[in-house]
C-alpha positions as CSV (number, residue, x, y, z in Angstrom):
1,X,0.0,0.0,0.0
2,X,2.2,2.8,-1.8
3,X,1.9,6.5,0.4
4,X,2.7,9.8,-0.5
5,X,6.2,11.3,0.9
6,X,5.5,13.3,4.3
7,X,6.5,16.5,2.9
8,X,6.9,18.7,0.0
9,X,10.1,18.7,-2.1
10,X,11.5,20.8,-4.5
11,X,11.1,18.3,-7.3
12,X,7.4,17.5,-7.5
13,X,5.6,18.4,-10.4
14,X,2.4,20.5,-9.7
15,X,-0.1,17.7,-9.9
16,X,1.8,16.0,-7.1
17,X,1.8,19.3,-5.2
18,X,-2.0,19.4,-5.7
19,X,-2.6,16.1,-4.5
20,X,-0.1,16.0,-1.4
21,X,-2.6,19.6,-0.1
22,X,-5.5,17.3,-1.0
23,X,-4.9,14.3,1.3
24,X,-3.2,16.6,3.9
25,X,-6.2,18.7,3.8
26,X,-8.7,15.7,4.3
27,X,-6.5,14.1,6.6
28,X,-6.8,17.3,9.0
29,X,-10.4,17.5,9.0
30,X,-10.5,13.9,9.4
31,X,-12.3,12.8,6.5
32,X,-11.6,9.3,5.1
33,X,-11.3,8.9,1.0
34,X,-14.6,7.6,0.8
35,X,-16.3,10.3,2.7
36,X,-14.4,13.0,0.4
37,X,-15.3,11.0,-2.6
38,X,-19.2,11.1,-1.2
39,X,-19.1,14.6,-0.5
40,X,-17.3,15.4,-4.3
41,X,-19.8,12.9,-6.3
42,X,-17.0,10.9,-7.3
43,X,-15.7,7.6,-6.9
44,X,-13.2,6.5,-4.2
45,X,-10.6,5.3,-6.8
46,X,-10.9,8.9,-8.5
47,X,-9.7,10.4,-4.5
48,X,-7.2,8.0,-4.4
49,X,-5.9,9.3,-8.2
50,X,-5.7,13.1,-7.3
51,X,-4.0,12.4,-4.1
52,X,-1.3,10.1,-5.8
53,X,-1.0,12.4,-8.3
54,X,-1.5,10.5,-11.4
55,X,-4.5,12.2,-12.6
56,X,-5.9,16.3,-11.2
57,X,-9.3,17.2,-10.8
58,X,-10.4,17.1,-14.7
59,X,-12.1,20.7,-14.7
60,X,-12.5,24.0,-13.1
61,X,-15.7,23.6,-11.3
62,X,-14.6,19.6,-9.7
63,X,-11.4,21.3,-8.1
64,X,-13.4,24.0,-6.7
65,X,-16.0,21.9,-5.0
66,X,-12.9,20.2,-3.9
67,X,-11.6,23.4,-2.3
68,X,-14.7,24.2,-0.5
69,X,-15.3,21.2,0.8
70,X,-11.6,21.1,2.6
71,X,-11.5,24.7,3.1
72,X,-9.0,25.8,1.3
73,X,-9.8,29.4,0.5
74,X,-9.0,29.0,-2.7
75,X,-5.5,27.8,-2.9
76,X,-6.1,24.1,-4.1
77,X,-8.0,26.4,-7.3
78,X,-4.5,28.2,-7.6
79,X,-2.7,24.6,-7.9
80,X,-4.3,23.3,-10.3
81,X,-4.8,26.8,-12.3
82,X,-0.6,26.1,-12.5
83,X,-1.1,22.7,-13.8
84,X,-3.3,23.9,-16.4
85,X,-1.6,26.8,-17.3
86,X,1.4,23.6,-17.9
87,X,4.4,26.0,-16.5
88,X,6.4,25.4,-14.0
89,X,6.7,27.4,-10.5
90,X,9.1,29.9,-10.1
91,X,12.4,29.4,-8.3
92,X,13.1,30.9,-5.3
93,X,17.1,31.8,-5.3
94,X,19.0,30.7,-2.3
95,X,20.9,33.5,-1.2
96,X,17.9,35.5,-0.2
97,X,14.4,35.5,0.1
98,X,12.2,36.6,-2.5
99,X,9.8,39.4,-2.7
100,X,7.0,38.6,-4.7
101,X,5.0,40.8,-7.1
102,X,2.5,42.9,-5.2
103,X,-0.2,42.0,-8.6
104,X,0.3,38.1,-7.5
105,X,-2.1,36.4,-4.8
106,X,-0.8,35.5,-1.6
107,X,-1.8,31.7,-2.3
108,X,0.2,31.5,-5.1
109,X,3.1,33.0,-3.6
110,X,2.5,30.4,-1.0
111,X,2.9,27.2,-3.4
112,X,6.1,28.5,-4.4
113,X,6.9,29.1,-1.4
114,X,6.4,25.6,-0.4
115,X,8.5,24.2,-3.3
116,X,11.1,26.1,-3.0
117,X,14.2,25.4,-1.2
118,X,14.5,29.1,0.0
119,X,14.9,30.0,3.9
120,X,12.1,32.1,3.6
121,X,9.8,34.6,1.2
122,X,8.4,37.7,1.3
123,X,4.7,38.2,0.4
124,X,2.3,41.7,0.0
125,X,-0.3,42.0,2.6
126,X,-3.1,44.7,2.2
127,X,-3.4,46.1,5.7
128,X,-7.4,47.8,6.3
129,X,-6.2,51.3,5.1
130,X,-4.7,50.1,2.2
131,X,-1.3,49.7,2.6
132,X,1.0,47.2,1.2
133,X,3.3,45.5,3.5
134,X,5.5,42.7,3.0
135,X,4.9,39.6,5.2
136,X,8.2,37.1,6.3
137,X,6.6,33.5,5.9
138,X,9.0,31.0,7.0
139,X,9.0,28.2,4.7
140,X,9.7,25.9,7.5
141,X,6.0,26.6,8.3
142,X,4.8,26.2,5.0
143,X,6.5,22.6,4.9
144,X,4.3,21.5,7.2
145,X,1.8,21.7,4.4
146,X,-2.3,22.2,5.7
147,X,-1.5,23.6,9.2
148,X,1.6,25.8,8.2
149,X,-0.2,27.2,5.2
150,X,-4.0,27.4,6.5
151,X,-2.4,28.9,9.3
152,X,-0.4,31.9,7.0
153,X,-3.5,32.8,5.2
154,X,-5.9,32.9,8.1
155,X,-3.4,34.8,10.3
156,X,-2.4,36.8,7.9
157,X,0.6,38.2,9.4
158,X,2.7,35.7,11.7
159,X,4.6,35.5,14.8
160,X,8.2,36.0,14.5
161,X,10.8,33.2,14.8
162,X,11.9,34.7,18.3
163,X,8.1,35.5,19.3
164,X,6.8,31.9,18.0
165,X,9.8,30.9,20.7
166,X,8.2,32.6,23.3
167,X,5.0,31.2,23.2
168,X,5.9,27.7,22.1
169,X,9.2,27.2,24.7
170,X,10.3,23.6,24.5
171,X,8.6,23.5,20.9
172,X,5.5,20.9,22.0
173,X,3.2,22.7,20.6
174,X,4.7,22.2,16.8
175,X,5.9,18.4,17.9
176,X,2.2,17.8,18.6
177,X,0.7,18.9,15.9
178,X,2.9,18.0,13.2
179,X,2.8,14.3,14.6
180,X,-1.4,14.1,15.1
181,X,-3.1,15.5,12.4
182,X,-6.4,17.3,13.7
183,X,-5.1,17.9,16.8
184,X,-5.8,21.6,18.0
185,X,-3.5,23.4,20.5
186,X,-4.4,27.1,21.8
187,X,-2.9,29.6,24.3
188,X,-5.4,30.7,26.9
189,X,-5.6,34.8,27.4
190,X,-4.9,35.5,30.1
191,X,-2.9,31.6,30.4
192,X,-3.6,31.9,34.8
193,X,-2.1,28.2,35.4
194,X,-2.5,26.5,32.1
195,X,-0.4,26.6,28.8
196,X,-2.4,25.3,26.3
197,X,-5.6,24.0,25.6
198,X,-5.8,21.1,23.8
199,X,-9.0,20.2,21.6
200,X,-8.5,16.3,20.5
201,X,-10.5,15.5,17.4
202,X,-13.4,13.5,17.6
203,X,-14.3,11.1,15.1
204,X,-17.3,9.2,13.0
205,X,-19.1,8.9,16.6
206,X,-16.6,10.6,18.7
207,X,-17.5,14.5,19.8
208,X,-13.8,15.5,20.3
209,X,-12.9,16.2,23.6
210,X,-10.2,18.7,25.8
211,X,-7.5,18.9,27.4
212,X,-5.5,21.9,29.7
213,X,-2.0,21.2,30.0
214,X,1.1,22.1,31.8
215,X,4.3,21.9,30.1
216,X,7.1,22.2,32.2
217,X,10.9,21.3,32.1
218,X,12.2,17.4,33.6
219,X,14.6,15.2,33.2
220,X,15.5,11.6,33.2
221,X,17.1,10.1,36.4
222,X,17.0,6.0,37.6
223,X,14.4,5.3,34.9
224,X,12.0,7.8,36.0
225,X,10.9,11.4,34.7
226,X,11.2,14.4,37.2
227,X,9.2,17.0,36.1
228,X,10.2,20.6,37.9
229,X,7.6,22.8,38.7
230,X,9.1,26.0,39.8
231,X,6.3,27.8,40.2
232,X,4.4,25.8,43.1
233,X,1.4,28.0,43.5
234,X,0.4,27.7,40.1
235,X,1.1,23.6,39.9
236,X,-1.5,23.4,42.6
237,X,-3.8,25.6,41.2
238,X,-3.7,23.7,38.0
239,X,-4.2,20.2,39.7
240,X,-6.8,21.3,42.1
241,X,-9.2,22.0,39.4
242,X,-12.0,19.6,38.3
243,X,-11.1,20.2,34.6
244,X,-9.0,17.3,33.1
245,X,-5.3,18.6,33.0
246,X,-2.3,16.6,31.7
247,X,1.1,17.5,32.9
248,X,3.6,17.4,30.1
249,X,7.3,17.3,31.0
250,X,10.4,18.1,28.2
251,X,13.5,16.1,28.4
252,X,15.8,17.7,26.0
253,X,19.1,15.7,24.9
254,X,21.5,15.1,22.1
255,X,19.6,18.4,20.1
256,X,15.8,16.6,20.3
257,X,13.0,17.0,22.4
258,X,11.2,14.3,24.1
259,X,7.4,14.8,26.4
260,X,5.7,12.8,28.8
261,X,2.3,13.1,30.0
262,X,0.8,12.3,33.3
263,X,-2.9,12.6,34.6
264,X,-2.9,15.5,36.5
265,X,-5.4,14.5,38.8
266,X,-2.8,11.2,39.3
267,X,-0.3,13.5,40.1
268,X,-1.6,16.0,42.8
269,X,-0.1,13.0,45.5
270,X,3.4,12.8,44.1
271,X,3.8,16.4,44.4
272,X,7.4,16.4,46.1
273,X,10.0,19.0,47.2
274,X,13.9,19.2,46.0
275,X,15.1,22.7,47.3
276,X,12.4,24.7,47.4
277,X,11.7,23.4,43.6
278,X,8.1,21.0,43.6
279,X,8.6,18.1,41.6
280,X,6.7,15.1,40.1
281,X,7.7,11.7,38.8
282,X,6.7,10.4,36.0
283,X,7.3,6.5,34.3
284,X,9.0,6.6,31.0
285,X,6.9,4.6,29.4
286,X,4.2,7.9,29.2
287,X,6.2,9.1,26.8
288,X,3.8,10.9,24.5
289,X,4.1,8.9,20.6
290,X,1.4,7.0,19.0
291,X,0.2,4.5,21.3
292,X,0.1,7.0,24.2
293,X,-1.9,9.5,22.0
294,X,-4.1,7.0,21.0
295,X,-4.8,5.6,24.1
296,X,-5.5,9.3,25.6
297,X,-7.6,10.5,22.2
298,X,-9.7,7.7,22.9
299,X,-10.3,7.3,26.5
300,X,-11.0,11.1,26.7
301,X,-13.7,11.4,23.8
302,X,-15.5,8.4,25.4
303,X,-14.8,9.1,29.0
304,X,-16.3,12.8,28.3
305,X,-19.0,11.8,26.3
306,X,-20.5,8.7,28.5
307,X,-20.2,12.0,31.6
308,X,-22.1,13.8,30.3
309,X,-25.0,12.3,29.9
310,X,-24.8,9.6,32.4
311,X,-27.9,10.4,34.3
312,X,-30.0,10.3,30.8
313,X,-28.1,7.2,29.6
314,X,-28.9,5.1,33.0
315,X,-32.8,6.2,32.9
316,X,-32.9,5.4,29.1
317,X,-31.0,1.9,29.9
318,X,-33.9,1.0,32.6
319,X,-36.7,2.1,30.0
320,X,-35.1,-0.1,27.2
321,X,-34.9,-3.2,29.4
322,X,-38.3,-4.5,28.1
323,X,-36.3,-5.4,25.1
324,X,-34.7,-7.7,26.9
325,X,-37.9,-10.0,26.6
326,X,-38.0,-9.9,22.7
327,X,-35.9,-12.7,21.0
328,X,-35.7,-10.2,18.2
329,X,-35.6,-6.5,18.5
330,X,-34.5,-3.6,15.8
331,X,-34.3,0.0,18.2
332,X,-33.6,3.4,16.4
333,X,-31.4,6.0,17.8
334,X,-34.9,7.6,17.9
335,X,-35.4,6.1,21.1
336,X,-32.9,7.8,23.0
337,X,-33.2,11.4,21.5
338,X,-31.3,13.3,24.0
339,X,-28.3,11.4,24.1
340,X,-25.0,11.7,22.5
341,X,-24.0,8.9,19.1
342,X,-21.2,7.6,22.1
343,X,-23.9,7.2,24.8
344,X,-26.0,5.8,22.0
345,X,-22.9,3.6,20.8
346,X,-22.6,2.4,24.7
347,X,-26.4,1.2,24.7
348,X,-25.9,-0.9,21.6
349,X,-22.9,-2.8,22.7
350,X,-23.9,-3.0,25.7
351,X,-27.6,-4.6,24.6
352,X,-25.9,-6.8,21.8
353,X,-23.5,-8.6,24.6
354,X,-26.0,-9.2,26.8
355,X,-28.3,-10.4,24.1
356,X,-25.5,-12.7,22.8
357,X,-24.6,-14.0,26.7
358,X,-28.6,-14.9,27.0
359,X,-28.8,-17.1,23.7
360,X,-25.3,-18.7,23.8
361,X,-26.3,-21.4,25.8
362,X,-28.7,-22.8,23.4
363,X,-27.0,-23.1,20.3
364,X,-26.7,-26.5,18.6
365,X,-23.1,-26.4,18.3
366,X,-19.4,-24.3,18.6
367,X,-20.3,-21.1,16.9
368,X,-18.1,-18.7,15.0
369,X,-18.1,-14.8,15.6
370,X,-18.4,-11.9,13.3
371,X,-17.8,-8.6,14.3
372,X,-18.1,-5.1,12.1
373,X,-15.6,-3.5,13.3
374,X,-12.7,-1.3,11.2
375,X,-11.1,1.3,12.8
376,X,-9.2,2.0,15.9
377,X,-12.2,4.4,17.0
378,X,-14.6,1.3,17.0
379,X,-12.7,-1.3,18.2
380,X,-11.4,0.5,21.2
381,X,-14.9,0.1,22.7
382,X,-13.3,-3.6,23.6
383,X,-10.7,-1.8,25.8
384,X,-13.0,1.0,26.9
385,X,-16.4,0.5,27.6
386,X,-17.1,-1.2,31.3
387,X,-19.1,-4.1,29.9
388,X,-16.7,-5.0,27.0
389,X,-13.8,-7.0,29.2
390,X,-16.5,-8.8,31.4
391,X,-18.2,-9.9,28.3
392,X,-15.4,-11.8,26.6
393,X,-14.5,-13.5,29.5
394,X,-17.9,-14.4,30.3
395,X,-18.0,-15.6,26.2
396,X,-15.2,-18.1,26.7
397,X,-16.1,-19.7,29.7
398,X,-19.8,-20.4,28.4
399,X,-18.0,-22.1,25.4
400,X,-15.5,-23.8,27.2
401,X,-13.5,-24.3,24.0
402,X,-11.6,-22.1,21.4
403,X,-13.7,-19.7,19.2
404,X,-13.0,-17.9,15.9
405,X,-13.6,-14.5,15.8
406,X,-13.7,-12.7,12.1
407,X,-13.4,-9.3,11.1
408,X,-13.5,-7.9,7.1
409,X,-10.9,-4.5,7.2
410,X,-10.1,-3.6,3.6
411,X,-6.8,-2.1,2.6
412,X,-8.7,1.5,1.6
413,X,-9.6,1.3,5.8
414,X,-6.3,0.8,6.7
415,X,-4.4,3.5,4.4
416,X,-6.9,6.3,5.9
417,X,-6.6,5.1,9.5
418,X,-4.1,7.4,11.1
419,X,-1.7,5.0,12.7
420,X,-2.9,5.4,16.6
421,X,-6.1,4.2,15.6
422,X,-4.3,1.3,13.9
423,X,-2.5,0.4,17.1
424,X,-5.9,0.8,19.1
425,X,-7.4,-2.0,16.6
426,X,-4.6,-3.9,17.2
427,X,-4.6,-3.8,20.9
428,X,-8.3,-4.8,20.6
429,X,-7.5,-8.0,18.4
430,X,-4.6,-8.7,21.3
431,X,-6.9,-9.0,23.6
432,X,-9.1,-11.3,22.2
433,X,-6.2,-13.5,21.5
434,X,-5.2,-13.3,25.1
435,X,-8.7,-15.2,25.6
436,X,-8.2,-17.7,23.4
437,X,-10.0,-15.9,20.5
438,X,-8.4,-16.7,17.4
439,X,-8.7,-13.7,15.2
440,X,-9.6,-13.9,11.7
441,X,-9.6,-11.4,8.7
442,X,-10.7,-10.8,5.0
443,X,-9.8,-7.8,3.1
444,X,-12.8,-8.2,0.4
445,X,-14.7,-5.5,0.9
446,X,-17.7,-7.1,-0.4
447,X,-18.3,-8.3,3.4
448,X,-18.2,-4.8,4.6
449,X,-22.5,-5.0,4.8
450,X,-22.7,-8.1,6.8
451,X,-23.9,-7.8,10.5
452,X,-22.1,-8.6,13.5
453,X,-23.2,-12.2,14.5
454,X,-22.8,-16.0,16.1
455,X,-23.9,-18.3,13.8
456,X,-23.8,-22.3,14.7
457,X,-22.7,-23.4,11.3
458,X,-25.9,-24.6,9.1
459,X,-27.9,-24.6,12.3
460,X,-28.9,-21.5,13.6
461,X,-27.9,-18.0,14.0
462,X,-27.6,-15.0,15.9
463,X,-27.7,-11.7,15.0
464,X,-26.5,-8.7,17.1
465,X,-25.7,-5.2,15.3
466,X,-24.2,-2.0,16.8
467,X,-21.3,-0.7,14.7
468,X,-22.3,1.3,11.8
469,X,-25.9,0.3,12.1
470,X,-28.9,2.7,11.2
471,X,-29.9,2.2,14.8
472,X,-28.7,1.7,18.0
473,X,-28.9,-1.9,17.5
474,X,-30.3,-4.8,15.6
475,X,-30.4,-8.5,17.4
476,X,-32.5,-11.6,16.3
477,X,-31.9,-15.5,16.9
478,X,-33.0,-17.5,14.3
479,X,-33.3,-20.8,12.2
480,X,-34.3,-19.2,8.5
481,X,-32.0,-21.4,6.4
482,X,-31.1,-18.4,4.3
483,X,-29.5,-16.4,7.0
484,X,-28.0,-18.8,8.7
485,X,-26.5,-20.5,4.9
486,X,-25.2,-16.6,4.4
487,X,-23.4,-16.7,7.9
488,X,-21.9,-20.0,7.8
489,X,-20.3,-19.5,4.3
490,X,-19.1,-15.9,5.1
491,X,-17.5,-17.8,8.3
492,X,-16.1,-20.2,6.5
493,X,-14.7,-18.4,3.6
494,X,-12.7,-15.9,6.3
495,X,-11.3,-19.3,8.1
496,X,-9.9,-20.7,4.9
497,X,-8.6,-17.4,3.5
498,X,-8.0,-15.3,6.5
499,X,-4.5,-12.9,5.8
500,X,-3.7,-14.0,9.5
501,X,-3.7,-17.6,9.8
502,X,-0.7,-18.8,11.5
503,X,-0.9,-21.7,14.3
504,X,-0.1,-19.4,17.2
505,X,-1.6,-16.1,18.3
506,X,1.8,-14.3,18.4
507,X,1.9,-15.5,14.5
508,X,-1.2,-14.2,13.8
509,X,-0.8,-11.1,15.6
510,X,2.4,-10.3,13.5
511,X,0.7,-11.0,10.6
512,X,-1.8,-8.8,11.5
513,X,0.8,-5.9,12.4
514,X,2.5,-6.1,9.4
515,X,-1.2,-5.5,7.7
516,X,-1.7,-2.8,9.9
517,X,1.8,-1.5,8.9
518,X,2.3,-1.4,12.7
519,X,6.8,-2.1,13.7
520,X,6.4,-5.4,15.9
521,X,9.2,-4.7,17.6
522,X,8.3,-1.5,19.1
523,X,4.7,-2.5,20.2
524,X,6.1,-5.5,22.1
525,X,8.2,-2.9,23.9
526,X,5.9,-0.4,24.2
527,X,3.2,-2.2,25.4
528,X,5.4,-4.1,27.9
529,X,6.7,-0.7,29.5
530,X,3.0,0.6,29.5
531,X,1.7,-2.6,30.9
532,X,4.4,-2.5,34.1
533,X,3.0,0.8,35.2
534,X,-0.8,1.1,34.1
535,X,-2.8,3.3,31.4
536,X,-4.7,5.0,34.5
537,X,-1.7,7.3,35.5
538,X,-1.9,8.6,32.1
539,X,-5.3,9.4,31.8
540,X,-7.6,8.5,35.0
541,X,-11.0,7.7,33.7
542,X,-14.2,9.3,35.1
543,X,-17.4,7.6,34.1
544,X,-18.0,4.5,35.8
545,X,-18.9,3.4,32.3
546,X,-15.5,3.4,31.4
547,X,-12.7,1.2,32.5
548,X,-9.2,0.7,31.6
549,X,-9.3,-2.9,32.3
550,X,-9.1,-3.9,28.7
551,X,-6.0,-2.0,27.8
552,X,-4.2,-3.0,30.4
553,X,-4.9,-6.9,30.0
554,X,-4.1,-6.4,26.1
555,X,-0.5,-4.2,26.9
556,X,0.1,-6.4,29.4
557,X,-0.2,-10.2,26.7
558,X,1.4,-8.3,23.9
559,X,4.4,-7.1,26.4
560,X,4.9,-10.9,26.7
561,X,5.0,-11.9,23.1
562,X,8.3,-12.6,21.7
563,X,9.9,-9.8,19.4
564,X,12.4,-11.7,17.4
565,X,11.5,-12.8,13.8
C-alpha cells in the first residue's frame, strides 16, 4: 500500500503538489477517501488518483467543489490553475528570500513558497487602510503543508521566529501537531495556570474532547521522569481543578526534544519538594508517541462523552430493558433522543453482549463470531467500555473451548486510519487473543455490509448489530435457512482465506501488524513498559462506564510476546 512522501520537495511536479494539499487537507479535517469521494460525487478510486498524483481534478468547477469542501480558501484552485496553465513554479534563489509581485495572490506566492528550497519569502499583505506591507513567511512553516499554510493565510501576518519561541518554549506545541493531524493546540488569554488547551479531534461517533495542559521542564534520572515545577502555586492551582489537565514534561538531549504526559489528577499526590523546587515523577513509558496519543484520544472522547450524559443514559437503559424480553428487537437511535451517538454507541454494545450472553447457551453447536468492526475508533470500545472485558470473559467460559472470531478491514480502511487508531485496533485484536480468540480477517470488501453475529454453522444464528448500524442496534436468533446459509459460508470463507492464519496467536498477531503496517518490535516494547505501570496514570477515567481494564490486559499479553522474527 504505496503512500505519498511526508512533505513537500522541491522536485514535485504540480499535480503531485496538488494532491499532497489534498490528502493533507482531508487528513486534517479527518475525513476518510470515501467520505471525500461522497461529499465530491466521485468515486473512491478517483480520490485516491488526485491524491497520488496520477491524474488532477479534470475541470475547473470539480477542483473547486474540492476546495470548498476542505476549506482551502482557494489555494487548491490556484494549484491546479498552475497545472493547467502547464508551467512550472518559479524558483526561489538561495541566497535570499524573494519578494513577490505585489499583482500576484498570496496563495500563489505560498505554493512556491512551499516548493522552494529558500529559507524564507516575502509576500504583500493589504493592511485595512490600504497599505501594502511585506509579510516574512517562514517556509519551515509552509512545509508543514495544511496547518503551516491554513495557518499563514488565516493569520495573515505571523509571529516572528523569536516570538513563536516565546509562546511555544520547549517547541511541544509544533511536535504535537505536526505528529497528530487534527489535533488543535491554543494559548489561553490570560494563560492563569494552564499553557495550552488542547482540543482532541473526535471522530465518525466521537465528539472531540479537551485537554489543559502544563508543560514544564524534567529530566530523566533511575528510569523515571522528574518534572520541575518552579512555580508551586500555580502547579497546585492547575491540579486542584475539576477540569482534566495533563502535565507534560520536556527532556531535552542530544539536540531533540522528548514529552511525557501524566494525569494530573494522578499527580496531585506525588507532588514532592527538591530545594524549594516542587517536583513530580513520571514512568518513561508515558512518553507521548502514537500508542500513548491514542490511548488518551480515545479514552478522553469516550470518557467525556458517556459523563455527560450519564444520568440520561442510565434512565434510558432502565426504559429499554423490556427489550430484553423480545428474541428479536431492531431499536432506532430515535429512542434515545437526548443522548449523545457515544452514549448511544454504549447502549448498543452493551444490549448486543447481553443479548449474545442470554442465547449462547442454546445453540446446537461451537459457533463462529463476526464482528463489524474497522477502525481504531470502533474497536477501542473492547478496551473501553465497562461491559466489554467482562463480556469476553464471560463468552469463553460459556463455550469452554476455542472460538473464531472474524473481522472484514479492507486495505482503503487501513491506508486512511491514522496509525494510533491502527495500534488501538490492534490492541483490541490482542486482547481477544489473550482469551483464546483466534482472530480472523478478509480484506474483500464485499463483506463490509454483513452484521455482526454468532452463527452455529448450518444450524442456527444469531444476530447482534451495533457498529455502523442505522440504529442503535439490531439483534434476532433464528433458524431461517437463508440467513443462517449466508453466515456459515461468510465464516467459512474468512477461516480458509483469513491474511492472518498462523498456528499461534503471536503469529497471527504479526501477521496482523505487518497489515496494519504497525513495527512489531516496538509495540512488544511499548506495550510491555505501559503494561508495568498502568494506562490510569496517564489518563484517569471518570465515568464509571469506562474502564481501563481492557487496555491494560491487552498491553500487558502483547508485552509478553516474543519480538524476534
Amino acid at each position: 500500500m504505496g503512500q505519498q512522501p511526508n512533505v513537500l520537495t522541491p522536485d514535485q511536479s504540480p499535480q503531485h503538489r496538488l494532491g499532497y494539499m489534498i490528502r493533507e487537507l482531508r487528513e486534517a479535517r479527518g475525513l476518510s477517501m470515501r467520505e471525500l469521494a461522497a461529499k465530491t460525487f466521485v468515486s473512491h478510486s478517483k480520490v485516491q488518483r488526485w491524491e497520488n498524483g496520477d491524474r488532477p481534478p479534470k475541470d475547473r468547477g470539480e477542483v473547486e467543489l474540492i476546495d470548498r469542501e476542505l476549506g482551502a480558501g482557494g489555494f487548491l484552485i490556484e494549484l491546479w490553475q498552475e497545472i493547467s496553465r502547464a508551467s512550472k513554479p518559479g524558483h526561489v534563489s538561495d541566497a535570499a528570500p524573494h519578494v513577490s509581485d505585489t499583482s500576484r495572490g498570496l496563495v500563489t506566492a505560498l505554493s512556491q513558497a512551499a516548493a522552494s528550497d529558500a529559507e524564507g519569502i516575502f509576500v504583500p499583505h493589504r493592511l485595512d487602510d490600504g497599505t501594502v506591507v511585506l509579510v516574512a513567511l517562514d517556509r519551515r512553516a509552509l512545509l508543514r503543508a495544511g496547518a503551516g499554510i491554513g495557518t499563514a493565510v488565516v493569520a495573515g501576518l505571523p509571529m516572528s521566529t523569536s516570538a513563536a519561541a516565546a509562546e511555544d518554549p520547549f517547541g511541544f506545541a509544533q511536535r504535537a501537531t505536526e505528529s497528530w493531524s487534527g489535533l488543535r493546540l491554543s494559548r489561553p488569554d490570560p494563560g492563569f495556570d494552564v499553557d495550552w488547551h488542547a482540543l482532541l479531534p473526535g471522530g465518525r461517533s466521537m465528539l472531540g474532547s479537551q485537554l489543559s495542559l502544563q508543560v514544564h521542564p524534567a529530566r530523566i534520572e533511575g528510569g523515571r521522569v522528574i518534572l520541575s515545577l518552579p512555580d508551586q502555586r500555580r502547579a497546585k492551582e492547575f491540579l486542584a481543578r475539576p477540569h482534566r489537565g495533563l502535565l507534560v514534561g520536556a527532556v531535552e538531549a542530544g539536540g531533540t526534544t522528548r514529552f511525557y504526559a501524566l494525569d494530573g489528577r494522578g499527580a496531585r499526590a506525588k507532588l514532592t519538594r527538591n530545594g524549594g523546587v516542587s517536583e513530580v515523577t513520571a514512568p518513561t513509558a508515558y512518553e507521548l508517541d502514537d500508542l500513548t496519543y491514542g490511548i488518551l484520544w480515545a479514552v478522553s472522547n469516550y470518557d467525556d462523552a458517556l459523563q455527560a450524559d450519564d444520568q440520561a443514559l442510565s434512565e434510558t437503559r432502565s426504559d429499554l430493558r423490556a427489550y430484553e424480553r423480545l428474541s428479536a428487537s431492531a431499536v432506532s437511535r430515535e429512542a434515545a433522543p437526548g443522548l449523545n451517538p457515544v452514549a448511544h454507541m454504549w447502549l448498543g454494545s452493551d444490549f448486543c453482549a447481553r443479548h449474545i450472553l442470554r442465547a449462547l447457551p442454546d445453540l446446537p453447536a461451537l459457533p463462529s463470531f463476526w464482528t463489524r468492526e474497522q477502525r481504531g475508533e470502533e474497536a477501542s470500545a473492547w478496551l473501553i467500555f465497562d461491559h466489554k472485558f467482562p463480556y469476553l470473559r464471560k463468552t469463553t467460559e460459556a463455550l469452554s473451548s476455542t472460538s473464531t472470531r472474524a473481522f472484514c478491514i479492507p486495505e482503503d480502511v487501513v491506508r486512511s486510519s491514522p496509525q494510533h487508531e491502527r495500534i488501538l485496533l490492534f490492541l483490541a485484536v490482542a486482547l481477544m487473543e489473550s482469551m483464546g480468540i483466534q482472530a480472523q480477517f478478509t480484506t474483500d470488501p464485499a463483506y463490509e455490509t454483513v452484521e455482526g453475529f454468532v452463527v452455529a454453522p448450518d444450524k442456527e444464528a444469531v444476530i447482534a448489530n451495533w457498529v455502523r448500524g442505522d440504529g442503535m442496534w439490531h439483534v434476532d436468533v433464528t433458524a431461517r435457512s437463508s440467513v443462517v446459509r449466508e453466515f456459515t459460508i461468510a465464516a467459512r470463507d474468512v477461516n480458509a482465506d483469513s491474511i492472518t492464519a498462523a498456528p499461534t496467536p503471536a503469529g497471527r498477531l504479526r501477521a496482523l501488524a505487518q497489515y496494519l503496517e504497525l513495527p512489531w518490535s516496538w509495540l512488544i516494547e511499548r506495550c510491555g513498559q505501559l503494561a508495568q505501570h498502568g494506562s490510569s496514570g496517564l489518563i484517569q477515567s471518570r465515568s464509571r462506564l469506562v474502564s481501563a481494564a481492557g487496555i491494560d490486559a491487552a498491553c500487558t499479553y502483547v508485552g509478553s510476546l516474543p519480538a524476534g522474527h
